[in-house]
PDB file of N, CA, C and O in Angstrom, chain B, residues numbered from 101:
ATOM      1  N   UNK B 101     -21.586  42.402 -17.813  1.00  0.00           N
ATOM      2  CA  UNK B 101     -21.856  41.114 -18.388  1.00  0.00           C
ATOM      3  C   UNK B 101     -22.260  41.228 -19.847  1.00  0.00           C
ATOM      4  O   UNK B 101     -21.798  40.412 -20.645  1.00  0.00           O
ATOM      5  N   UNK B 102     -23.066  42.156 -20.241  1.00  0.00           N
ATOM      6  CA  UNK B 102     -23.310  42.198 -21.769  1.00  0.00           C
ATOM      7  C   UNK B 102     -24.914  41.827 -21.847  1.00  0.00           C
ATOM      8  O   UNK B 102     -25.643  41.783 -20.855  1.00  0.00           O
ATOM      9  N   UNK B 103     -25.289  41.597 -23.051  1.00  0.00           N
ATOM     10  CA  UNK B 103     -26.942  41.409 -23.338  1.00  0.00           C
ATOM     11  C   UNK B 103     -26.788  40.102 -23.220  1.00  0.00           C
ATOM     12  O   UNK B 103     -25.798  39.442 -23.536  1.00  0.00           O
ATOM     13  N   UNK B 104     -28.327  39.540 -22.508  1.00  0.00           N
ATOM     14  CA  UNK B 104     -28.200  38.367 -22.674  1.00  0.00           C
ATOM     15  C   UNK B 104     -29.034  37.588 -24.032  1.00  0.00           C
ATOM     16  O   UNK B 104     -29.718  38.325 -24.742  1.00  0.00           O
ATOM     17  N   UNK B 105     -28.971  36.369 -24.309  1.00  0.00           N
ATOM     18  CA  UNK B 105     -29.681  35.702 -25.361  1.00  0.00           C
ATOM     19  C   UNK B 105     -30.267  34.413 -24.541  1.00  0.00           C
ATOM     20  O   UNK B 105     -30.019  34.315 -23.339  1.00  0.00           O
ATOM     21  N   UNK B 106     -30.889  33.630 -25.078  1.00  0.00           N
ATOM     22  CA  UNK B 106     -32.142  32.881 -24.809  1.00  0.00           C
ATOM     23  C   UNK B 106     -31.628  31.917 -25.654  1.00  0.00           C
ATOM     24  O   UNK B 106     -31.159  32.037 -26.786  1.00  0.00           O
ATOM     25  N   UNK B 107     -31.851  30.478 -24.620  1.00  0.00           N
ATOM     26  CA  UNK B 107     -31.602  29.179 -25.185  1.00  0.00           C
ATOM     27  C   UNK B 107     -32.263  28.124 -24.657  1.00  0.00           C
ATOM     28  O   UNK B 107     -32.248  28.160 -23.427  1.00  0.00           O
ATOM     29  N   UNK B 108     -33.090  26.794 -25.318  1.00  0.00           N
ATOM     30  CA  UNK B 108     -33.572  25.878 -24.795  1.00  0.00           C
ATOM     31  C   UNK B 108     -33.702  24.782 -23.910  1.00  0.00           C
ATOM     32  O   UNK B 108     -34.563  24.141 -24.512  1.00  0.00           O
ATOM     33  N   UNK B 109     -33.544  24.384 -23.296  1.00  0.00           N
ATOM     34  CA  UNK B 109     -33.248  23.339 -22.870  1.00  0.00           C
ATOM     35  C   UNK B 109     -34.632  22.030 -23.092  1.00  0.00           C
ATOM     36  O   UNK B 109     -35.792  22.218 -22.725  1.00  0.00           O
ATOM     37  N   UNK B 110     -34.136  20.789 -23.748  1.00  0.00           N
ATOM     38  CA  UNK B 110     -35.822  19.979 -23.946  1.00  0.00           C
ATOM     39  C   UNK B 110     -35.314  19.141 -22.745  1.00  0.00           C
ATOM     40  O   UNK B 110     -34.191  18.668 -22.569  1.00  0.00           O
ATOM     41  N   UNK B 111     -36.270  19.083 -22.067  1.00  0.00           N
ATOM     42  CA  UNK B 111     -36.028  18.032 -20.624  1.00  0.00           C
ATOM     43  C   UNK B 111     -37.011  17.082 -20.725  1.00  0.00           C
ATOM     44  O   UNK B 111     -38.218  17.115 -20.968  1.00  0.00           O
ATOM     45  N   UNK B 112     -35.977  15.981 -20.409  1.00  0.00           N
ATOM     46  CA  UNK B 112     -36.735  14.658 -20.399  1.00  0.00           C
ATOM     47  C   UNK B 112     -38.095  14.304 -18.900  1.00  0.00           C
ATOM     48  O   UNK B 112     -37.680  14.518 -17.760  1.00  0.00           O
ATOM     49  N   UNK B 113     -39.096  13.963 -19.009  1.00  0.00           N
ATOM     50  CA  UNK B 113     -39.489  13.763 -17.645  1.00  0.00           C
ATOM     51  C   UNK B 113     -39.956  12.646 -17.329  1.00  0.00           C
ATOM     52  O   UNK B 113     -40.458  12.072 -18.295  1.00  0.00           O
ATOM     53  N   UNK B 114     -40.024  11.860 -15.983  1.00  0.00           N
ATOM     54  CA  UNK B 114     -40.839  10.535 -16.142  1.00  0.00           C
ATOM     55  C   UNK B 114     -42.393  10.821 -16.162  1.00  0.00           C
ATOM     56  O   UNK B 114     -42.628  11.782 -16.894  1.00  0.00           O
ATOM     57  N   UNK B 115     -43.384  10.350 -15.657  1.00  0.00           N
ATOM     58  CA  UNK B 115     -44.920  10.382 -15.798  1.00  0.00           C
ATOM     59  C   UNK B 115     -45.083  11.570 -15.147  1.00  0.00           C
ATOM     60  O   UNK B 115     -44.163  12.241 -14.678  1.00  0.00           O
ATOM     61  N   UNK B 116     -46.809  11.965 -15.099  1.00  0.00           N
ATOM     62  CA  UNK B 116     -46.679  13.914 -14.606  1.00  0.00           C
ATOM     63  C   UNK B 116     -45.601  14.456 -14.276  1.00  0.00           C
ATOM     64  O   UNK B 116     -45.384  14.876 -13.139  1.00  0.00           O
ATOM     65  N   UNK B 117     -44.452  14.538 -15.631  1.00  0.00           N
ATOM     66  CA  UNK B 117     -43.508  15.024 -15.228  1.00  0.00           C
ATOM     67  C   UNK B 117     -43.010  15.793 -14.283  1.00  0.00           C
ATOM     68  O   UNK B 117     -42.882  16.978 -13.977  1.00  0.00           O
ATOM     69  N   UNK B 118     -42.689  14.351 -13.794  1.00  0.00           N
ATOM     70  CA  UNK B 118     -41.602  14.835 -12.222  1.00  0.00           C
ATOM     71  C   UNK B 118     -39.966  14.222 -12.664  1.00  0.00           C
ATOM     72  O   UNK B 118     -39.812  13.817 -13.817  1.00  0.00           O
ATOM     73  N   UNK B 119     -39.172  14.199 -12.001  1.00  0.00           N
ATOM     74  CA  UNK B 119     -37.882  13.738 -12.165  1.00  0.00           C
ATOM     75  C   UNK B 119     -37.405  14.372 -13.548  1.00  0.00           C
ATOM     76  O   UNK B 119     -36.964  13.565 -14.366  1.00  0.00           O
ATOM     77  N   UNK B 120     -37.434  15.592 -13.878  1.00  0.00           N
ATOM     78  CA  UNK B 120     -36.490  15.934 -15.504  1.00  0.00           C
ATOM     79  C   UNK B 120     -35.585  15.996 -15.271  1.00  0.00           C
ATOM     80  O   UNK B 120     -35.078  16.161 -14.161  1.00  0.00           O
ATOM     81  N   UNK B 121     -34.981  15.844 -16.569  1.00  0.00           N
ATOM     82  CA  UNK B 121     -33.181  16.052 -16.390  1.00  0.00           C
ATOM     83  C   UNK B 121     -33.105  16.256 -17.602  1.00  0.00           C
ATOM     84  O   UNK B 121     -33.869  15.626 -18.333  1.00  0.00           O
ATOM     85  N   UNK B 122     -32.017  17.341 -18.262  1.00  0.00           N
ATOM     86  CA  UNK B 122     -31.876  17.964 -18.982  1.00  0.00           C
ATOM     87  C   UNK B 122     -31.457  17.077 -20.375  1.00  0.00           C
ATOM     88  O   UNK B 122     -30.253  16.834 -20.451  1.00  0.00           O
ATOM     89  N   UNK B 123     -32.161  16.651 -21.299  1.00  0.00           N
ATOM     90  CA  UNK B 123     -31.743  15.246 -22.587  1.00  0.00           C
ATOM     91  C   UNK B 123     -31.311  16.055 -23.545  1.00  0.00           C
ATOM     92  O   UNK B 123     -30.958  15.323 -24.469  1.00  0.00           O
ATOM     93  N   UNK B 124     -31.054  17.803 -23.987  1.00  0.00           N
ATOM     94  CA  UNK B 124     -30.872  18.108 -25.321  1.00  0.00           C
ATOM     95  C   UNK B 124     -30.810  19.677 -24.887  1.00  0.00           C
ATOM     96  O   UNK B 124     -31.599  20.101 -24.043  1.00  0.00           O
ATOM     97  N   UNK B 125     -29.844  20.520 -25.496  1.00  0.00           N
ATOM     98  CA  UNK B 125     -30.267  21.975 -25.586  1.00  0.00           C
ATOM     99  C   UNK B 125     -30.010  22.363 -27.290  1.00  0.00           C
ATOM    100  O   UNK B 125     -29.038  22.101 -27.999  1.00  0.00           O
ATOM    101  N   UNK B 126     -31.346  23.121 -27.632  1.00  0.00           N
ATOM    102  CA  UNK B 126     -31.483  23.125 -28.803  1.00  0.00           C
ATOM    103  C   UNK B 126     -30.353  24.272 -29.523  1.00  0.00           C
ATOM    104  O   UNK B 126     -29.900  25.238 -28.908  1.00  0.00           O
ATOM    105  N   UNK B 127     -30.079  23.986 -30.706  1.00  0.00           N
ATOM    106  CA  UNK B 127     -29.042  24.815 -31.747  1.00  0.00           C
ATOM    107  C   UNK B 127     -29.658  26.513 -31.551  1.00  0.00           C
ATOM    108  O   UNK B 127     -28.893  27.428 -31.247  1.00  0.00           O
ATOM    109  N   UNK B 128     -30.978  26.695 -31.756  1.00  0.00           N
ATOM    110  CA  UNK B 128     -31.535  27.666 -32.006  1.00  0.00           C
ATOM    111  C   UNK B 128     -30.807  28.761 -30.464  1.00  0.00           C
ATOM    112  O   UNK B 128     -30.786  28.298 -29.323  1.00  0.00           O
ATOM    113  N   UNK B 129     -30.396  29.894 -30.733  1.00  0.00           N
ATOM    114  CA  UNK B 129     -30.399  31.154 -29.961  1.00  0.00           C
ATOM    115  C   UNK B 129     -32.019  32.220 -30.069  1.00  0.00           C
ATOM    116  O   UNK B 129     -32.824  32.109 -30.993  1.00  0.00           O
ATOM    117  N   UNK B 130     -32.121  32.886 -29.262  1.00  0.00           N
ATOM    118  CA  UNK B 130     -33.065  33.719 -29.327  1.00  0.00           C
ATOM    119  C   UNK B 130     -33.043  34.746 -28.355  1.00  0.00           C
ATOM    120  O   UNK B 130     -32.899  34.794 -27.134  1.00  0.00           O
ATOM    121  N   UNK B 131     -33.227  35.536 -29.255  1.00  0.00           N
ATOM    122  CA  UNK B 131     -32.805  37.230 -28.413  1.00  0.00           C
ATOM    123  C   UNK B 131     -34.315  37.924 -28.165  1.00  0.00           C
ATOM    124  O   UNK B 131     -34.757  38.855 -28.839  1.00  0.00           O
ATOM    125  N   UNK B 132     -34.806  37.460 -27.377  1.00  0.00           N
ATOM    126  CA  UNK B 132     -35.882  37.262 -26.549  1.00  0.00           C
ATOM    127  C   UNK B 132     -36.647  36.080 -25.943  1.00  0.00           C
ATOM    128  O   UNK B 132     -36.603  34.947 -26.422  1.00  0.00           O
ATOM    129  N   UNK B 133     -37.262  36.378 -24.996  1.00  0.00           N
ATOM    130  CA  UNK B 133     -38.100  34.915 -24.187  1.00  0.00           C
ATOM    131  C   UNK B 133     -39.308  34.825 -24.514  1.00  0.00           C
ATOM    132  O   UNK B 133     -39.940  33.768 -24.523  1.00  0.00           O
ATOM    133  N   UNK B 134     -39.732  35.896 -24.808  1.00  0.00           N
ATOM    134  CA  UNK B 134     -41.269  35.271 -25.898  1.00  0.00           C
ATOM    135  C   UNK B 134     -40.827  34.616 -27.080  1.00  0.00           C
ATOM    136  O   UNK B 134     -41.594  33.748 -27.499  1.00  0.00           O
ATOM    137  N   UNK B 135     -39.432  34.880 -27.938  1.00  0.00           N
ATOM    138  CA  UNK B 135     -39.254  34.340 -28.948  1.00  0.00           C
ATOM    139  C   UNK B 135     -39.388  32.846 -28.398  1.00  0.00           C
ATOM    140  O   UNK B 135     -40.418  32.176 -28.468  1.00  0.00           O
ATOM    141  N   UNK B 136     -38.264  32.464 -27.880  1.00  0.00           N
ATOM    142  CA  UNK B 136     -38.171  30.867 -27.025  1.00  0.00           C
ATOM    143  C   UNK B 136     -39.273  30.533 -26.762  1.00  0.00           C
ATOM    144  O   UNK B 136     -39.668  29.605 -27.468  1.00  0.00           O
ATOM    145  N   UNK B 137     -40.173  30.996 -25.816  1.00  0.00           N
ATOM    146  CA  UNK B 137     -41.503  30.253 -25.870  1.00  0.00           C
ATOM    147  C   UNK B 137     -42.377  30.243 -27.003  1.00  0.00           C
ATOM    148  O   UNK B 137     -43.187  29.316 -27.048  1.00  0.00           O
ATOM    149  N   UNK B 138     -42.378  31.162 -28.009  1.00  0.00           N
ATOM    150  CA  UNK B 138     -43.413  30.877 -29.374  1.00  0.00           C
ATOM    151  C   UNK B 138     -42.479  29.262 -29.966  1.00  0.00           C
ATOM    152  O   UNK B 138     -43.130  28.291 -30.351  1.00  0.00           O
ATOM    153  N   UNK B 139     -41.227  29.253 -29.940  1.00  0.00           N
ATOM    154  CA  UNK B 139     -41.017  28.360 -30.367  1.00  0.00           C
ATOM    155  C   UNK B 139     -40.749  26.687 -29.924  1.00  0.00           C
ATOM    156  O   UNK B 139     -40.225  25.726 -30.488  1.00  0.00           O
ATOM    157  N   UNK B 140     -41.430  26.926 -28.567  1.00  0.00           N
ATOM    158  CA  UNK B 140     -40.904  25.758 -27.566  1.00  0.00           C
ATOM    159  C   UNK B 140     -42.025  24.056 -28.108  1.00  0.00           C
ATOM    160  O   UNK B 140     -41.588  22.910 -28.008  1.00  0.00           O
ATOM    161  N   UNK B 141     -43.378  24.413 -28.613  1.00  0.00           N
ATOM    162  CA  UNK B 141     -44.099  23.391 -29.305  1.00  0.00           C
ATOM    163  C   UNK B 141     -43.083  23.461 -30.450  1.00  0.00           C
ATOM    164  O   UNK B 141     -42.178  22.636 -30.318  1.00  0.00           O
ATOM    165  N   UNK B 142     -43.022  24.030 -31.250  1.00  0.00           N
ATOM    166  CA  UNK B 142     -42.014  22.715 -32.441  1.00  0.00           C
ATOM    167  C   UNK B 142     -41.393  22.244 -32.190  1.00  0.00           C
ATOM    168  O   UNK B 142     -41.385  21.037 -32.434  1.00  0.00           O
ATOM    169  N   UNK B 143     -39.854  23.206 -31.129  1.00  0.00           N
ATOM    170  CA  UNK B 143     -38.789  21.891 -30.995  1.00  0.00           C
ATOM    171  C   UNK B 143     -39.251  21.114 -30.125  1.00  0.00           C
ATOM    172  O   UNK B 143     -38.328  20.611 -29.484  1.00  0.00           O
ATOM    173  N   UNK B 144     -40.257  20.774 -29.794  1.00  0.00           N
ATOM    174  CA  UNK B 144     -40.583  19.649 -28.320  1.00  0.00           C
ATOM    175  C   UNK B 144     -41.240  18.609 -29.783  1.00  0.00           C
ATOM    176  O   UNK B 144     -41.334  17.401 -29.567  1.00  0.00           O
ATOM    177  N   UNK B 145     -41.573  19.030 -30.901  1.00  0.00           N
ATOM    178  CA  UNK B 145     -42.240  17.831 -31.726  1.00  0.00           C
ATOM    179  C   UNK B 145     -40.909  17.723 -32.418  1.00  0.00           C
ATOM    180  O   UNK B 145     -40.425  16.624 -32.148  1.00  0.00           O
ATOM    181  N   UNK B 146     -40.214  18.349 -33.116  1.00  0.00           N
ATOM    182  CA  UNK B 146     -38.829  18.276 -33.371  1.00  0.00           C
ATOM    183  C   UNK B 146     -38.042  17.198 -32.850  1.00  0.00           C
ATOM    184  O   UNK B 146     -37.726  16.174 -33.455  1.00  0.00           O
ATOM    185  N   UNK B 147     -37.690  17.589 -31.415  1.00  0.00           N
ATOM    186  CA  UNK B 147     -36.927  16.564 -30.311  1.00  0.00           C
ATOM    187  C   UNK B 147     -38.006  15.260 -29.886  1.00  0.00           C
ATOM    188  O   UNK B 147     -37.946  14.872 -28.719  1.00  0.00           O
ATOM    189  N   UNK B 148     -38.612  14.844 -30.468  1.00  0.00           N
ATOM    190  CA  UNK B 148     -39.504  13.956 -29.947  1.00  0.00           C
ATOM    191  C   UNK B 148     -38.933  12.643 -29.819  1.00  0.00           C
ATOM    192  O   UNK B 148     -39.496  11.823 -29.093  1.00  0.00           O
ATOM    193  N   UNK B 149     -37.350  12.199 -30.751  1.00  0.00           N
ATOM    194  CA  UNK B 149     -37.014  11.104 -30.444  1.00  0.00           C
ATOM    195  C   UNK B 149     -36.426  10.750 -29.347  1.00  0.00           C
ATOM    196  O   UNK B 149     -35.928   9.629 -29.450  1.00  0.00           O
ATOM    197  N   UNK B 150     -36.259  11.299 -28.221  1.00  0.00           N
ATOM    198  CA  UNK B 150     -36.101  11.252 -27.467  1.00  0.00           C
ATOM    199  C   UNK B 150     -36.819  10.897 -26.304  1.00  0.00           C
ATOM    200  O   UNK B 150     -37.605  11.634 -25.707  1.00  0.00           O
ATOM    201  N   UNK B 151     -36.463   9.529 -25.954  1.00  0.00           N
ATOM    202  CA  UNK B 151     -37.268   8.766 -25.379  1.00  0.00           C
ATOM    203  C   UNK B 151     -37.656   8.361 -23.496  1.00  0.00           C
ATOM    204  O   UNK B 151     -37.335   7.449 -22.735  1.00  0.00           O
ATOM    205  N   UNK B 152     -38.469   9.577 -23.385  1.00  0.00           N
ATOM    206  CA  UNK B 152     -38.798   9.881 -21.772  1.00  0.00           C
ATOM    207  C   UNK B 152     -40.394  10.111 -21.916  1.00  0.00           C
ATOM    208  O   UNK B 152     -40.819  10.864 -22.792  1.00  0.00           O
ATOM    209  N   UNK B 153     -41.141   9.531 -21.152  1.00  0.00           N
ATOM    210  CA  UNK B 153     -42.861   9.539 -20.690  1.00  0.00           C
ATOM    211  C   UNK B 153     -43.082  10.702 -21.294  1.00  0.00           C
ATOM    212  O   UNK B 153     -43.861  10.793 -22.243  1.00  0.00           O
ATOM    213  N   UNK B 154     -42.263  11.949 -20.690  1.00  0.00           N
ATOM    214  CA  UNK B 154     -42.357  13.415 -21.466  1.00  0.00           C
ATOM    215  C   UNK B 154     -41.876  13.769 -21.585  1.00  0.00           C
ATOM    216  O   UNK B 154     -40.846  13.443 -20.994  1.00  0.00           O
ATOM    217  N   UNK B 155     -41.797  15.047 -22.553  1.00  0.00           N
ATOM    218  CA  UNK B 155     -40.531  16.007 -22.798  1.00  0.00           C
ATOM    219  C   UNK B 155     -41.569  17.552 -22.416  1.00  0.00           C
ATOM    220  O   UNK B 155     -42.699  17.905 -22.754  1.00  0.00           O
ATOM    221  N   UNK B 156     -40.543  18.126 -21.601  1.00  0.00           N
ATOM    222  CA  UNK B 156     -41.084  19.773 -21.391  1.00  0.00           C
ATOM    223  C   UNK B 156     -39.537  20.318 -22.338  1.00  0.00           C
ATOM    224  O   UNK B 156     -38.524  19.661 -22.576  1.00  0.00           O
ATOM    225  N   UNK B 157     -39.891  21.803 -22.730  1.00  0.00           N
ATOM    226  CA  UNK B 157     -39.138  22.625 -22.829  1.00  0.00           C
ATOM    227  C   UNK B 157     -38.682  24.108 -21.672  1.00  0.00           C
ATOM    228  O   UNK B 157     -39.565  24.818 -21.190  1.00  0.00           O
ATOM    229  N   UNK B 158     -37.149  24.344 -21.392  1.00  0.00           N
ATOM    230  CA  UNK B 158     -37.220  25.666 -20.273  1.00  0.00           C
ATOM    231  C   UNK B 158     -36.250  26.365 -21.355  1.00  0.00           C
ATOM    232  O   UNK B 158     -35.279  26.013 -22.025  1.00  0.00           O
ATOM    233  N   UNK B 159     -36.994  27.509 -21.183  1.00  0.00           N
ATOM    234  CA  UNK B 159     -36.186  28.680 -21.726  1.00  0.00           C
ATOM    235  C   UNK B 159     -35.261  29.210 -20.599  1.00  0.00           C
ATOM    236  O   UNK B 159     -35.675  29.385 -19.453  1.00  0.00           O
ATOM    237  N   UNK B 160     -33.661  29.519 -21.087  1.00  0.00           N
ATOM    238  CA  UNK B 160     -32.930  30.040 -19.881  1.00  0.00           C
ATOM    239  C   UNK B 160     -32.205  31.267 -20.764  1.00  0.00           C
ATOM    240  O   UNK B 160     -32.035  31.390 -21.977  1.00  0.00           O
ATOM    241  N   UNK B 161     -31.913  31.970 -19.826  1.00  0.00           N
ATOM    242  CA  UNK B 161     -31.039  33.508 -20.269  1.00  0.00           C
ATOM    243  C   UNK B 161     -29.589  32.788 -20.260  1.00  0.00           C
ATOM    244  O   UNK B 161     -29.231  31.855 -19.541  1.00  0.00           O
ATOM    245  N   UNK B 162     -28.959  33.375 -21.110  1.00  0.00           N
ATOM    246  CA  UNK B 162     -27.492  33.255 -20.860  1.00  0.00           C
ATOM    247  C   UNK B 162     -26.865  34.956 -21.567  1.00  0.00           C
ATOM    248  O   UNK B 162     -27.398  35.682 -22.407  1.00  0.00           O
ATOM    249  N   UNK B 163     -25.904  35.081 -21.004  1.00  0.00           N
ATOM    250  CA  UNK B 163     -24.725  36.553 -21.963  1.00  0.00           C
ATOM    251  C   UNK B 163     -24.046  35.639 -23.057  1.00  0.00           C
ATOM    252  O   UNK B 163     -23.566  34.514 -23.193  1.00  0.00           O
ATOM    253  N   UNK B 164     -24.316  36.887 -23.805  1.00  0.00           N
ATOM    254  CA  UNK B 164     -23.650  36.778 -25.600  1.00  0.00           C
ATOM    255  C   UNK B 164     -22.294  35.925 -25.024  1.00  0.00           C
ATOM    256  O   UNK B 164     -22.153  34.795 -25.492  1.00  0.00           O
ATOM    257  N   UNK B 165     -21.408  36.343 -24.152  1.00  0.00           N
ATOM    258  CA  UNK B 165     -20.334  35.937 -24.230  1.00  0.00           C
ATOM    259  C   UNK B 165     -20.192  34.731 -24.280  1.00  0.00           C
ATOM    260  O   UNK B 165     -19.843  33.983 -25.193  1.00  0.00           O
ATOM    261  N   UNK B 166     -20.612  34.486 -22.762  1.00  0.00           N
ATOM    262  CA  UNK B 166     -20.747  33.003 -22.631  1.00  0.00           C
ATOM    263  C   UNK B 166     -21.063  32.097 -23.689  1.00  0.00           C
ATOM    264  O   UNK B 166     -20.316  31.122 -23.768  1.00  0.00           O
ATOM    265  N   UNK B 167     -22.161  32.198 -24.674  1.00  0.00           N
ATOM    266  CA  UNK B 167     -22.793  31.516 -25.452  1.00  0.00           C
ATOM    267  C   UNK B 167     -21.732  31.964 -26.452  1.00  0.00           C
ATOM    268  O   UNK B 167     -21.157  30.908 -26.713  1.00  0.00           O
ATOM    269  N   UNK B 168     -21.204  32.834 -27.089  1.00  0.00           N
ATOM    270  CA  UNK B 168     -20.157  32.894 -28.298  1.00  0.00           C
ATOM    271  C   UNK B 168     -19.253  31.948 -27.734  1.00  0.00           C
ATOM    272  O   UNK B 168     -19.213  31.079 -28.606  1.00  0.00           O
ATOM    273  N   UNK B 169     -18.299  31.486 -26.554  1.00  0.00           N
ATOM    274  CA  UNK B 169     -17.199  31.176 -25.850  1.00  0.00           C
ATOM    275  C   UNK B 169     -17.397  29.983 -26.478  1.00  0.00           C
ATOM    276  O   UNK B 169     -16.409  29.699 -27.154  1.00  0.00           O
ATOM    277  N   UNK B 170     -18.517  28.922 -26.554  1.00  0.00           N
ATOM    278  CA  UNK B 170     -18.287  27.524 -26.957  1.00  0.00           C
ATOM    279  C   UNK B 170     -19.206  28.067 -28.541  1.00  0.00           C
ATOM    280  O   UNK B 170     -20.193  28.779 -28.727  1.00  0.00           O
ATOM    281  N   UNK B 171     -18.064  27.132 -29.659  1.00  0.00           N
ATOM    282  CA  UNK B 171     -18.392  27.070 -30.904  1.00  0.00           C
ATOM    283  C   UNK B 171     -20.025  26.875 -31.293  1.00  0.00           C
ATOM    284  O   UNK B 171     -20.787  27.578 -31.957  1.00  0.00           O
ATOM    285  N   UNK B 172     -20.258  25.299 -30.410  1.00  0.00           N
ATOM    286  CA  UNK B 172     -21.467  24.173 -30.723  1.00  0.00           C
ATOM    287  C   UNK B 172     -23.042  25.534 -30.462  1.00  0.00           C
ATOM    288  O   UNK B 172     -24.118  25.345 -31.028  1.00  0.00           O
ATOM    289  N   UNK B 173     -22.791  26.766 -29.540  1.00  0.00           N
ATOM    290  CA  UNK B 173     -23.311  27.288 -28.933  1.00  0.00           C
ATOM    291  C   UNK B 173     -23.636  28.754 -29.450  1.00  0.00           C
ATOM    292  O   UNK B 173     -24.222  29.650 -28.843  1.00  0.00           O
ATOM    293  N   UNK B 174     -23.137  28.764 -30.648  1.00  0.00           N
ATOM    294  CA  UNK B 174     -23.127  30.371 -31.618  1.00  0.00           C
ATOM    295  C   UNK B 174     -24.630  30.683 -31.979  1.00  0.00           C
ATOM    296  O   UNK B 174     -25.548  29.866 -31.901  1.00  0.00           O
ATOM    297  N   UNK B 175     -24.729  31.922 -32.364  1.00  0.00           N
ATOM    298  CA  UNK B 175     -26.416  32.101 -32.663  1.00  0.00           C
ATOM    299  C   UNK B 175     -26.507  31.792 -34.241  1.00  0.00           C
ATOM    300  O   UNK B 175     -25.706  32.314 -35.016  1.00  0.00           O
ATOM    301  N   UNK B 176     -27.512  30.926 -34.676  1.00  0.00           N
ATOM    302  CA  UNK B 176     -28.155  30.718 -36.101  1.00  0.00           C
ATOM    303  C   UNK B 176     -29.245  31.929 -36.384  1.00  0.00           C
ATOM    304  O   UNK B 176     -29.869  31.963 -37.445  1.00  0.00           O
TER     305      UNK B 176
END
C-alpha cells in the first residue's frame, strides 16, 4: 500500500454532539497524527462557517496513493 498521510475531516454535529456527518475535509495533508491533531483547533475556528450546533474535527489515515489519485486531494 505505501506510507500513509493524514487528513481532516470537520464534522458537523447537532447538540452534545451526537448525529455528525461529515460538512468539509480540509486542503491541509499531514504526514503524521500528532501533526493533524496540533492542528485540529484552528481549522475547527477556520471552518467555523459552517453552520451545525458543533463542529468536531477526525483525523483519518489514508496511502499517498490514494490521496495523490484525486487532484482536489494533493499534499500542500
Amino acid at each position: 500500500m505505501g506510507p500513509f498521510i493524514y487528513v481532516m475531516a470537520i464534522m458537523g454535529c447537532g447538540d452534545g454532539g451526537y448525529q455528525c456527518q461529515q460538512a468539509r475535509i480540509v486542503d491541509t495533508r499531514f504526514e503524521t497524527m500528532a501533526q493533524c491533531q496540533q492542528a485540529a483547533e484552528a481549522q475547527l475556528i477556520k471552518n467555523s462557517d459552517l453552520e451545525f450546533p458543533e463542529l468536531m474535527a477526525s483525523c483519518r489515515s489514508v496511502t499517498n496513493q490514494i490521496a495523490m489519485a484525486d487532484p482536489k486531494t494533493r499534499a500542500h
